[in-house]
N, C-alpha and C positions, 0 to 999 in steps of 0.2 A: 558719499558715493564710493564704493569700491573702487580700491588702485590695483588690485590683483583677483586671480582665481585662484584657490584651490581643491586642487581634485586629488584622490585617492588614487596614490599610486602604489610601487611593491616595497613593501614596510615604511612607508613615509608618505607624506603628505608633500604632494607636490605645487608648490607656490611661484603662480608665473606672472608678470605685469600683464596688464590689458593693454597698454599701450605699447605698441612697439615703435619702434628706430625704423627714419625710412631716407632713403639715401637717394636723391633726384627722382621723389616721388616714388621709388620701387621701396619693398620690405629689404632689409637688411640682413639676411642672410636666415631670418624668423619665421617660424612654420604660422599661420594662422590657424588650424585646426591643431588640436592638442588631442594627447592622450588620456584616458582617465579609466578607472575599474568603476568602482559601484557608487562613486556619486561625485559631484563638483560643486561647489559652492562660493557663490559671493556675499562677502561680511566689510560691513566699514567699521567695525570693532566694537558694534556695540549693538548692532540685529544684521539677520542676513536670511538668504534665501539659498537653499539648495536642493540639486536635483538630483533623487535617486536611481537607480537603476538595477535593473538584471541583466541583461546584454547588451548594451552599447558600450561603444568602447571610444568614442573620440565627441570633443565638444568644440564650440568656437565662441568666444564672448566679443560683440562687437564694444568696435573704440567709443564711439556714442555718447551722449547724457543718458541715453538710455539702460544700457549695460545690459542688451540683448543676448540674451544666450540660447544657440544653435544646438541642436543636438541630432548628429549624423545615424541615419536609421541606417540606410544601404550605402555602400561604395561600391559601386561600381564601370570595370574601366575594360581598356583593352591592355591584352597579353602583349608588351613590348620588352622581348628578349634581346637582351645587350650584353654579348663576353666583354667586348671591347670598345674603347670611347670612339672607334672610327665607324663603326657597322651597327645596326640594328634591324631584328625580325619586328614585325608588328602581327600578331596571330588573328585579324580580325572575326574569324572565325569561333572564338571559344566561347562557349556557354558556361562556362564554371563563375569566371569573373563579374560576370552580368547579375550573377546571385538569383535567376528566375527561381520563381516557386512562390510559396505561400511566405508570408513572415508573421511572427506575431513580436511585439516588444511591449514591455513591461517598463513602467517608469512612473513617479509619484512628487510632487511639489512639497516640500517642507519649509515654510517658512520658521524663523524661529531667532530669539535675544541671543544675545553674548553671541561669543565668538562659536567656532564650530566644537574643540575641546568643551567649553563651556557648558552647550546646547547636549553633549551628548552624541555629537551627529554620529559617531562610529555603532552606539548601541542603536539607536533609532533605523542606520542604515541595515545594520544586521537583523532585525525586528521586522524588515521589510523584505528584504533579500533572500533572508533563510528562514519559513515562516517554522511552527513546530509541526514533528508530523504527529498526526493522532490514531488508536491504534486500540480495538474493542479486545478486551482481553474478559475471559472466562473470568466466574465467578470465585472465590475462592475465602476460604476463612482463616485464621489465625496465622496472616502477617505480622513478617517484624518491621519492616518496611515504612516510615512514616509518611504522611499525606503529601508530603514533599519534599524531593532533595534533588541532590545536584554530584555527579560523579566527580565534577571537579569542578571549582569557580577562582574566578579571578579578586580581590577587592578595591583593586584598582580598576575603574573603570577607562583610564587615558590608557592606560597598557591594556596589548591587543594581542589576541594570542594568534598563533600563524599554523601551526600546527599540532597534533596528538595521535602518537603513531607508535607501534610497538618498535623495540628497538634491532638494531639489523643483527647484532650477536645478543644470545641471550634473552631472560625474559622482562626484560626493562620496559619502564615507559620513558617515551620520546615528549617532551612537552617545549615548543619553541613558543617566544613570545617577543615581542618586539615596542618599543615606543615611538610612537609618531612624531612624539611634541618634541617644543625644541628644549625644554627643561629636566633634568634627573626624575625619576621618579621611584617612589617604594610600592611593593607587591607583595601581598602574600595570596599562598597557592596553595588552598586547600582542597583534602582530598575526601570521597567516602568514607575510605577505614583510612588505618593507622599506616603509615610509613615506617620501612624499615630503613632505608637510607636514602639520599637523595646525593646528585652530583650536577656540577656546572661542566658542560662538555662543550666542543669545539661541534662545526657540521659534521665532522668524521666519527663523532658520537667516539670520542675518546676524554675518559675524564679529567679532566683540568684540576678540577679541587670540590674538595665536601662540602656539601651545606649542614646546617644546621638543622634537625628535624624536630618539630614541636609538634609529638603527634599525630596528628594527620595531614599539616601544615607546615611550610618553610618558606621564609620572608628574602626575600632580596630586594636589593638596593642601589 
């Protein structure tokens, strides 16, 4: 039985107990409903069950034998405006909060062995979430082009890239990348063509130190 959840948070994986502390009966200071981006899953380390998503954003796993898990479609509430701990407005009035209109939500069950790194769940979750788009292009002859490639790939699949962006001075590319797990891990980043040089930068895209360039490719560690 699972003793925690984890759900995809901003560049880590966020791992919370299912059981909380409760102090004469009340929770202890613990939210019941959590937050999560594109998916949450429970694993007792050796299979597990997790739930993907396109736009939900919060879950709740009950304390149970069960190990029910909630997944909040709408919230909606009233507008209660408070500058100060002595006064409060209550807007009973607003329509924004209520969320009326149409909705549609997207969401898919993946069961699946080993743990979530193990299963993949980051490629599987991307494979759902960002499907490919597809795109009729004219007819044409004497391509150099081969039947398939990749502008850039990762070979570590536990390292997750976060972003790919031209750079703010000059004509650089911006590639951020990040590891969820809680272990080191090695990458190499290969490209379509050749590299002419590659650097490790700060967020202020100022360069810290050189990589090593093997062709089209540069490995970090």
């Amino acid at each position: 039985q699972a003793s925690h959840s984890d759900a995809q948070g901003h560049f880590n994986i966020d791992r919370r107990p299912i059981g909380r502390d409760y102090n004469n009966g009340k929770r202890d200071g613990q939210m019941s409903t959590l937050p999560m981006q594109n998916f949450v899953s429970l694993c007792d380390g050796s299979a597990g069950i997790s739930f993907l998503n396109r736009n939900l954003i919060e879950f709740e796993v009950s304390e149970d034998a069960g190990r029910i898990v909630y997944l909040t479609l709408l919230r909606c509430v009233e507008v209660n405006i408070c500058t100060e701990g002595r006064c409060g407005t209550v807007e009973t009035g607003a329509e924004g909060p209520q969320c009326l209109g149409r909705h549609k939500f997207s969401l898919a069950v993946y069961p699946h062995s080993g743990t979530i790194h193990q299963c993949n769940l980051y490629g599987v979750m991307e494979s759902y979430t960002l499907p490919p788009r597809m795109y009729q292009m004219s007819r044409t002859n004497g391509g150099t082009l081969p039947p398939a490639m990749s502008m850039m790939s990762l070979s570590n699949p536990l390292v997750q890239l976060s972003c790919v962006k031209k750079a703010q001075d000059g004509d650089g590319l911006i590639v951020r990348i990040y590891n969820p797990t809680d272990a080191m891990q090695k990458c190499d980043i290969s490209f379509a063509s050749k590299l002419k040089c590659a650097f490790i930068t700060d967020m202020a895209e100022l360069k810290q130190s050189a990589l090593d360039v093997f062709d089209a490719a540069v490995n970090l560690e």
